[in-house]
Every structure is written in structure tokens, then in C-alpha cells.
C-alpha positions in Angstrom: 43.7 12.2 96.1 42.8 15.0 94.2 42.1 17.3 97.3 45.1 15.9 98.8 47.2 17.2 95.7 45.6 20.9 96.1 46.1 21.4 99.5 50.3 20.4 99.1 50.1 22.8 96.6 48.2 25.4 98.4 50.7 25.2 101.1 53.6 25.0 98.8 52.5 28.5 97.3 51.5 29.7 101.1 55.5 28.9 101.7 56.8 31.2 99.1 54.8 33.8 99.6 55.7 34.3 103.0 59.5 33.2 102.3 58.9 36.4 99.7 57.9 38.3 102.0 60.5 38.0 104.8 63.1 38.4 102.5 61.6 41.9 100.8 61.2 43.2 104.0 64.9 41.8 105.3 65.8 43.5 102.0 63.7 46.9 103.0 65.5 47.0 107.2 69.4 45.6 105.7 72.4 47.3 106.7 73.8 49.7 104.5 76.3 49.0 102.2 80.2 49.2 103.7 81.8 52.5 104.0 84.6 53.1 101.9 88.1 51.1 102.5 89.1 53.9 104.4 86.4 54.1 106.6 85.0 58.1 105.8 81.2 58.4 105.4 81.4 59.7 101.3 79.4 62.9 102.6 82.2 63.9 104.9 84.7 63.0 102.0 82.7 64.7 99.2 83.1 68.0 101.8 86.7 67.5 102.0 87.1 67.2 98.1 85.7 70.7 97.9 87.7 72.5 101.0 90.7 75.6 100.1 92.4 74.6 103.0 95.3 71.3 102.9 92.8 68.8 104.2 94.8 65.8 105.8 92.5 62.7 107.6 94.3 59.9 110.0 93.3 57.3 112.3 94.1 57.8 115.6 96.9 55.8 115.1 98.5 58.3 112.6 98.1 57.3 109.4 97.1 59.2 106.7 93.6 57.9 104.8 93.1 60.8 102.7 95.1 64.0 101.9 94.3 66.9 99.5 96.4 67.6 96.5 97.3 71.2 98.3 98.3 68.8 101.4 100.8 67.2 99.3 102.4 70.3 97.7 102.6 72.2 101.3 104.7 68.8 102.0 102.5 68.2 105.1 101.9 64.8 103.7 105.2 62.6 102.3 104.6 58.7 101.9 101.4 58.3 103.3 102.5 59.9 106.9 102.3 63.6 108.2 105.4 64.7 107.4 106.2 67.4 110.3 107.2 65.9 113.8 105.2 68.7 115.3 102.0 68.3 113.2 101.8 64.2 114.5 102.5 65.9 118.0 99.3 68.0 117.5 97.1 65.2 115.8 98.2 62.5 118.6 97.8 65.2 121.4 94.0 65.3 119.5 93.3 61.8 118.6 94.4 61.1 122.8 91.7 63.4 124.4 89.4 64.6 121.6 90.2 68.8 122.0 90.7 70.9 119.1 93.5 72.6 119.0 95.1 75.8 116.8 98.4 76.5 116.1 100.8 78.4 113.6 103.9 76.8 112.5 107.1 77.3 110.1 107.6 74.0 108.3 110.3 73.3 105.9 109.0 73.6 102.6 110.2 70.5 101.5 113.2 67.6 102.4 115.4 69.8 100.5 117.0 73.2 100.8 116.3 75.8 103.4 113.0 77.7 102.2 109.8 77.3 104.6 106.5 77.8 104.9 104.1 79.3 107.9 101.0 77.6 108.0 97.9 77.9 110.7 97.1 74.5 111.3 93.3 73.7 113.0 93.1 70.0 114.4 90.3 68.1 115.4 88.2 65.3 115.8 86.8 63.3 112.6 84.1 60.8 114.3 85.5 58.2 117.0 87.9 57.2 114.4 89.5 60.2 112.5 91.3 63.1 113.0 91.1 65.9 110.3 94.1 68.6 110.0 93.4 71.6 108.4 95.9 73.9 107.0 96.1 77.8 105.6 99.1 78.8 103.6 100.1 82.4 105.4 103.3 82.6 104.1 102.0 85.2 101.3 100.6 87.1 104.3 103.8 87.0 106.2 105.7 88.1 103.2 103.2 91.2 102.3 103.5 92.4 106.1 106.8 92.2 106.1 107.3 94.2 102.6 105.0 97.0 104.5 107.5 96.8 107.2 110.6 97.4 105.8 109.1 100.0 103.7 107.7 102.0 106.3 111.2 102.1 108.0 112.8 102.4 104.4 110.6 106.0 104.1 111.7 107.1 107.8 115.1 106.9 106.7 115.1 107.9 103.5 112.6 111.3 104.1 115.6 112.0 107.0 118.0 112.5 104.5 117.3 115.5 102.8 115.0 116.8 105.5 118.6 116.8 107.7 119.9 118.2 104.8 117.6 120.9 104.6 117.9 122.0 108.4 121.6 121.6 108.5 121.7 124.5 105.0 118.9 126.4 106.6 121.0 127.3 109.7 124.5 127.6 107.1 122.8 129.8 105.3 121.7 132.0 108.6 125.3 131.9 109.8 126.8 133.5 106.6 124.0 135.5 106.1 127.0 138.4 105.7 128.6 136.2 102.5 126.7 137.0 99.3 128.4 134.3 97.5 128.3 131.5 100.3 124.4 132.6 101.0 123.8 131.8 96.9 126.0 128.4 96.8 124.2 127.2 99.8 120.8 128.3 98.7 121.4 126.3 95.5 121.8 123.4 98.0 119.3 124.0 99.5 116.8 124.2 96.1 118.4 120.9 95.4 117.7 119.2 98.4 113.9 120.4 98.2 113.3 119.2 94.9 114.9 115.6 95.8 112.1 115.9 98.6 109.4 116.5 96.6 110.1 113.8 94.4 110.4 111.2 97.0 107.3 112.6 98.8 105.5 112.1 95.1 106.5 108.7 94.3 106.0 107.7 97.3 102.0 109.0 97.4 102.5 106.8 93.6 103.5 104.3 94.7 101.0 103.8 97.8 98.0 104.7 95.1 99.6 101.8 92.9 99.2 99.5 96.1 95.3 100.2 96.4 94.0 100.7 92.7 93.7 98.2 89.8 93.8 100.1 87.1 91.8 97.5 85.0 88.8 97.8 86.8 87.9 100.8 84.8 90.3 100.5 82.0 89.9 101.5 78.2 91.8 100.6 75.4 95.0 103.1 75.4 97.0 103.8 71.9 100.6 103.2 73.3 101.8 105.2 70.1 100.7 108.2 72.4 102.3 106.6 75.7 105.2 106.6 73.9 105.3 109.9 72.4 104.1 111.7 75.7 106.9 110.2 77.7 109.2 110.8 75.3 108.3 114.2 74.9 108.2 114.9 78.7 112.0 113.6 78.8 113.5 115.3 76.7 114.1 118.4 78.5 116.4 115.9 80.9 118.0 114.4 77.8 119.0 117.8 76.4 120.6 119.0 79.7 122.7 116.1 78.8 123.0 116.2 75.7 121.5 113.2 75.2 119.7 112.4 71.7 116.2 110.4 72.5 115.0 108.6 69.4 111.8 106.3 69.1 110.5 104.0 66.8 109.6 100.2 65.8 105.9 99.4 65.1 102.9 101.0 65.5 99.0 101.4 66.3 99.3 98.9 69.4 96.6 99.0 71.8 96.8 98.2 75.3 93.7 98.0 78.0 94.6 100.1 80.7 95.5 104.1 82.1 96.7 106.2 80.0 98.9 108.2 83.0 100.5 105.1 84.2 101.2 104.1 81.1 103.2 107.2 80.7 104.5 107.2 83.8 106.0 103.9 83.6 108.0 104.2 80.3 109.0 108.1 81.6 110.2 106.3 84.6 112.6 104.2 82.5 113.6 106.9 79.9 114.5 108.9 83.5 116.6 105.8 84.9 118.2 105.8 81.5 119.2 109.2 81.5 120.6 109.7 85.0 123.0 106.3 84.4 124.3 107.9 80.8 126.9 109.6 80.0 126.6 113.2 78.3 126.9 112.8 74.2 125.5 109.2 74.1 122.0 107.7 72.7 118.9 106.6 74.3 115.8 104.9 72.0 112.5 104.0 72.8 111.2 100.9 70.2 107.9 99.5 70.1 107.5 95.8 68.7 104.6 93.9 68.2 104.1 90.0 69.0 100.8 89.9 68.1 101.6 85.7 68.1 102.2 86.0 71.7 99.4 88.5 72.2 102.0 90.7 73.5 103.7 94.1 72.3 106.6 95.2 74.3 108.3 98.5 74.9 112.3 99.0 75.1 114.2 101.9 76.4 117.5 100.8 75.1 120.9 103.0 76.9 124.5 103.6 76.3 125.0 103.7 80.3 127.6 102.3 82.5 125.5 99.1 82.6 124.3 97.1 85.7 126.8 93.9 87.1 124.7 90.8 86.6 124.3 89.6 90.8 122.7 93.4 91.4 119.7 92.7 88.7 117.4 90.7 90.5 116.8 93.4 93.1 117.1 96.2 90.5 113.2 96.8 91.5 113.0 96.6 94.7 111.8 99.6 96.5 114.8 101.9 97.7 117.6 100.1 95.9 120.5 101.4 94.2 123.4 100.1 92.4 125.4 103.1 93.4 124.3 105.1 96.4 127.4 108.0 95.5 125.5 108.2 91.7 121.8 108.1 93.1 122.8 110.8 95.4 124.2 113.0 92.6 121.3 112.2 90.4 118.9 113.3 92.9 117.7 109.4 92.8 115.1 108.3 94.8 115.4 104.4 94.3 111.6 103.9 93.8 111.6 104.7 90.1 111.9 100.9 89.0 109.9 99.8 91.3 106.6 101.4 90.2 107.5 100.5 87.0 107.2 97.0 88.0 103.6 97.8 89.9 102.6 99.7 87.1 103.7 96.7 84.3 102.1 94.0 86.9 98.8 95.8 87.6 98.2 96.1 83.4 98.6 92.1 83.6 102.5 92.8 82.1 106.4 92.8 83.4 109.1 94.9 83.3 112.8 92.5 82.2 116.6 94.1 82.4 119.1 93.0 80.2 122.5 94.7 81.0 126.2 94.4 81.2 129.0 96.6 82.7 130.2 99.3 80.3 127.7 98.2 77.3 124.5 99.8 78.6 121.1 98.4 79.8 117.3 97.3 77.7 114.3 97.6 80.8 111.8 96.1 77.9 107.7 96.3 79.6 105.7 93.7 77.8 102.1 94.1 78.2 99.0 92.3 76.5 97.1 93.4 73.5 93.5 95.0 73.1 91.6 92.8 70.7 91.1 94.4 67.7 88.1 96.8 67.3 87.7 98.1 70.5 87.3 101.8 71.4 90.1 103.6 72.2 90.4 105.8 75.1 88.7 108.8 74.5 86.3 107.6 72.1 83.3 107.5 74.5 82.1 103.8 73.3 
């Protein structure tokens, strides 16, 4: 009885073993675990996660599994469906016979309003069950080409101008080569002319070296009390043509990181623009003020000039324009003044603001950021 006792539990413990046994090695060949609910392998979603294009997955069905955050604020992606009838054309066209395919496309921008955006769109297969639409944003692009555009054909027309002008005086001046006084009217002209030339020519070479250089990559610490004074100074020979008083003021030892030249060149520019729209007899002033909450100080050229209407400010500082062509003409305006005021304020990490109204004068105010405290001035060889 005794041996029959041992050998039930022999075979008992035999049993377990070996049930032990298959089920560690079911446990060592099981499946693996279920995919996600959407059916993307997490390494192929973890790679998504961490794309710079719009990343947009669907089945070949069309429905959207999983969309970046960038895919949802190009609106290529609106309640869980592509939003664009020609994007499902392209992703339906790839989920049928399994080509990539490429293409660039305007898209509204969103259900609203008329602004759009250009996008290069790459589709292709995900797996036997996906399809993956990738998107680049070229609308920046588009926008910067076009600007170098119009602003090549803005120079052809405006370098005509007084280059005509020049070659029509030229052959005046030949033709009444026998009348003294005509000879020195037209010759006046024709000095005009060339220095309205040269300045173009100048801030145009300006305004292209603004385009390539960041003038923080090698800045210092500039005092704009000496900004100031420097444009100030270089301005008042214009001012006293005019008889234009320039004053400056407001608080000082401000220090800015940045160049020096630019610096001047960008207040000069305004204290220029302010003395061209001014009438003789009236004020100009130049005040510094400190936000040293904000981290900011800003710079005002405050005028007594005929004053800008309010629907002409928003292009005030766009390359070439003028408020009034017959003025800008007289002035010997170039209509690039503002603008590389507005490159020179950007490129210091800054901005350039207009406040004005008809008949009560205009405030351009540049508000840049402050040095810390401490550092070495320009100059100082630190």
C-alpha cells in the first residue's frame, strides 16, 4: 500500500513538472502582445512623434489613425478625415496601387476666409494597411521668392528714373551749350539727379548686406547714448537747411547687444524721414526711455510733419513705398529708408512701430532689448 501511495505521488509530481514545463515554454514561443488600437507598430509611431514634417496616417479606407499636431494647424486634418479633396485623391490613388507619389498644392488655410497655404505633399505606403502623408509648409518660401521678385523689378524701375533723367539733362545741356544760364539751371539738375542715384545705389548695396549678415553673430554691447548722439549729430546739417531745431533727451546709459553703424544708421534713417515730411520752423526730438521691466528700452523720433493717414501705415516699410510720390520726388526719396530700419530693428532681435495722424505729425519708436548689466561695452576689448 505504501509503494502504491509513492508511485501516485511520483507520477502526480512527474505531471506538474512537465505541465510546468509546457506552459514556460508556451510562455517563452507566445504571440506578442496586440498592436495598438490603431494598428501602427509603436516603433513606426515613436518615428512619427519625432518628424518636422505634418505627418497624417490612414487606412486604405481613408481614415485618419494618427495626425501630428502641425497636421492639424496646416488644416490638412479636420474631424478625423483629410480635409482637402485633393489630398484623399492622392492617398486613395496610393492606398489602390501602392506608388509613391509627390505633389505641391495650395490648400485653403482653413474653412474660413481666403488665405492659403502651399504645401509639398509626399505620399506613400505605411505597411499593407497604412498610408502615411507627409507635408512641408513652403508657403514661407513662396513668400521670400516672391519679395526677391518684386524687388529686383522694383530696382529696374526705380534705377531708370533718374538714370533717364540724367541722359535726357545730359543731351539739354549739350543743346544749349550757347546759354550760360540754361547750361547752370540744368547742370544743377543734373547734380540733383546724381546724388538721388547715389543714394539709391547705397541703400540698396544696405539693404542687400542687411539680407545676408546677422549682426549678432559678432555683436558687443553698444552704449545707445552714442547711437543717439552720432545720428543726431550727423542730421543736423539737414535739420538746419530747414530750419528745423533737433533736440534729444529721456534716459540714459542703455546698452544694447549689437553694431554700432546700424545702430546709427537706423535712428539717422528715421531722423532723415522726419525731416524731409516737416515743415521749415517746426521741432524734431529724439527720446530715449528705459523699460528695464520689459527688458526693453526704446528710441522715439517724435515730428511736427504732415502726418501719415491711418490705411497707408501698414505698408509704411515696405521696400519702395511712398505716401506721396510728388513729395518723395522733391525730397530726393528713395522709399527704402523705412525699410532698413525695419531690417536693422528685426536683425538686433527689436521692431520699429508708427503712430501718426494727418496734420499732427508722426513717433517711428525702435524698441530693442537690453545688455545685461556688466558687460563690456563696445570698444572695451573684454
Amino acid at each position: 500500500m505504501t509503494a502504491l501511495v509513492a508511485g501516485l505521488l511520483g507520477l502526480a509530481v512527474g505531471l506538474a513538472a512537465a505541465l510546468a514545463f509546457r506552459v514556460s515554454e508556451r510562455e517563452q514561443h507566445a504571440e506578442p502582445p496586440e498592436p495598438p488600437t490603431d494598428g501602427l507598430d509603436e516603433g513606426v509611431a515613436a518615428v512619427l512623434a519625432v518628424l518636422r514634417s505634418a505627418a497624417v496616417v490612414v487606412t486604405l479606407d481613408g481614415t485618419v489613425v494618427r495626425a501630428s499636431a502641425a497636421a492639424h494647424a496646416f488644416g490638412l486634418v479636420r474631424s478625423d478625415r483629410v480635409a482637402h479633396e485633393e489630398v484623399r485623391a492622392l492617398t486613395a490613388a496610393v492606398a489602390r496601387d501602392g506608388e509613391i507619389r509627390d505633389a505641391e498644392l495650395e490648400l485653403p488655410r482653413g474653412p474660413l476666409g481666403g488665405a492659403t497655404i502651399l504645401v509639398q505633399l509626399r505620399v506613400a505606403p505605411l505597411g499593407i494597411r497604412h498610408v502615411l502623408l507627409l507635408a512641408e509648409d513652403r508657403t514661407e518660401a513662396r513668400r521670400v521668392e516672391a519679395i526677391r521678385r518684386d524687388f529686383v523689378v522694383n530696382v529696374s524701375h526705380e534705377l531708370k528714373t533718374p538714370v533717364g533723367a540724367l541722359a535726357l539733362l545730359a543731351e539739354t545741356v549739350e543743346q544749349a551749350a550757347e546759354d550760360p544760364e540754361a547750361v547752370r539751371r540744368f547742370a544743377a539738375r543734373i547734380q540733383t539727379e546724381s546724388t538721388r542715384l547715389s543714394h539709391l545705389v547705397q541703400e540698396i548695396i544696405e539693404l542687400s548686406r542687411l539680407q545676408v549678415e546677422d549682426p549678432l553673430n559678432q555683436a558687443r554691447t553698444v552704449p545707445l547714448d552714442d547711437v543717439v548722439h552720432e545720428a543726431v549729430d550727423r542730421a543736423r546739417t539737414g535739420a538746419a537747411a530747414k530750419d528745423i531745431a533737433l533736440e534729444s533727451g529721456g534716459d540714459r546709459g542703455a546698452h544694447v547687444w549689437g553694431d554700432h553703424d546700424l545702430l546709427v544708421t537706423a535712428v539717422r534713417n528715421l531722423l532723415d524721414n522726419a525731416i524731409a515730411y516737416s515743415d521749415p520752423g517746426t521741432r524734431i526730438a529724439v527720446g530715449t526711455t528705459l523699460r528695464t521691466g520689459d527688458g526693453l528700452v526704446e528710441v522715439a523720433v517724435v515730428d511736427q510733419g504732415i502726418g501719415i493717414p491711418t490705411d497707408q501705415q501698414d505698408r509704411l516699410f515696405e521696400r519702395f513705398y511712398r505716401v506721396d510720390e510728388a513729395r518723395s520726388r522733391d525730397t530726393g526719396g528713395t522709399g527704402l529708408g523705412l525699410s532698413i530700419v525695419k531690417h536693422i530693428a528685426a536683425d538686433h532681435g527689436g521692431e520699429v512701430t508708427v503712430w501718426s495722424e494727418p496734420g499732427q505729425g508722426s513717433t517711428f519708436t525702435i524698441r530693442l532689448p537690453l545688455a545685461s548689466a556688466g558687460v563690456p561695452e563696445e570698444g572695451d576689448g573684454a
